[in-house]
N, C-alpha and C positions, 0 to 999 in steps of 0.2 A: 495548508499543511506545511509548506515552506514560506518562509519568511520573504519580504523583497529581497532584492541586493543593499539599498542602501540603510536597513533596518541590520542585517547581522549577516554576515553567511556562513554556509554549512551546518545550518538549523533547522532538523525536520523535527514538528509534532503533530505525530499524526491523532491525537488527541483533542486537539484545537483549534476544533472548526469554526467558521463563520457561518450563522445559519440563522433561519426568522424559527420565533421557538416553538412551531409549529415544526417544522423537520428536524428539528433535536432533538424530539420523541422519538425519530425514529433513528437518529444517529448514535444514540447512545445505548443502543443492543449491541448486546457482545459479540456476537458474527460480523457487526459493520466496522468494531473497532478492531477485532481480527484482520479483515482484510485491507483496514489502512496502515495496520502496522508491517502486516506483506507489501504492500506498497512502498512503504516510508522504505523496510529493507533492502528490494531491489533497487530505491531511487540511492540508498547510498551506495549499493553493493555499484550501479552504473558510474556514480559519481569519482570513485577506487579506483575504478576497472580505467575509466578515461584519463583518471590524476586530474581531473576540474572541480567545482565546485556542484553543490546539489541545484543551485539557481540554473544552472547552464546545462542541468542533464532535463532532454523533451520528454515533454512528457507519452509523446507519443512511442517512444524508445521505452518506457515502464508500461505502455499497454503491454506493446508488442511480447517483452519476455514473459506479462502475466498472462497474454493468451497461449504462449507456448509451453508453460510451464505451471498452470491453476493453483497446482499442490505444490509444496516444497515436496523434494523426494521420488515425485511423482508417480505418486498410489496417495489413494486414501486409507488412513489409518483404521486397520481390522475393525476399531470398535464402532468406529461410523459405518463404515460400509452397508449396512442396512440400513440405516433412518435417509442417506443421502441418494439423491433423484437420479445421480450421474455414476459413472464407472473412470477408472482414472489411466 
């Protein structure tokens, strides 16, 4: 999802994965590209918030906000709220 350092920096696509094309069947449903794009979000919004570059923001710093915050807004949107397994 991010580029090395000495390829480009402050390049995130969360779009273009590396993957044997057996798991790209499953990468490329639209919930997984959803939540890389939440990802890629928070990796720039950490990247901002520090003034660094997205290579130097851990990744374990992008769990941590996405286990403490799942949903943007934090609720789920009325119209899901029934088909989804969780409460927000």
């Amino acid at each position: 999802m991010i580029p090395g350092r000495e390829e480009i920096s402050n390049l995130i696509v969360p779009v273009c994965l590396s993957s044997s094309h057996a798991a790209y069947g499953s990468l490329r449903m639209e919930p997984v590209f959803m939540a890389l794009g939440q990802a890629a979000g928070v990796a720039s919004y950490l990247a901002v918030r520090d003034q660094t570059n997205v290579q130097d923001v851990r990744a374990s710093a992008i769990q941590k906000q996405l286990r403490e915050n799942p949903l943007p807004q934090r609720e789920i949107p009325r119209q899901y709220s029934k088909i989804l397994p969780f409460r927000g």
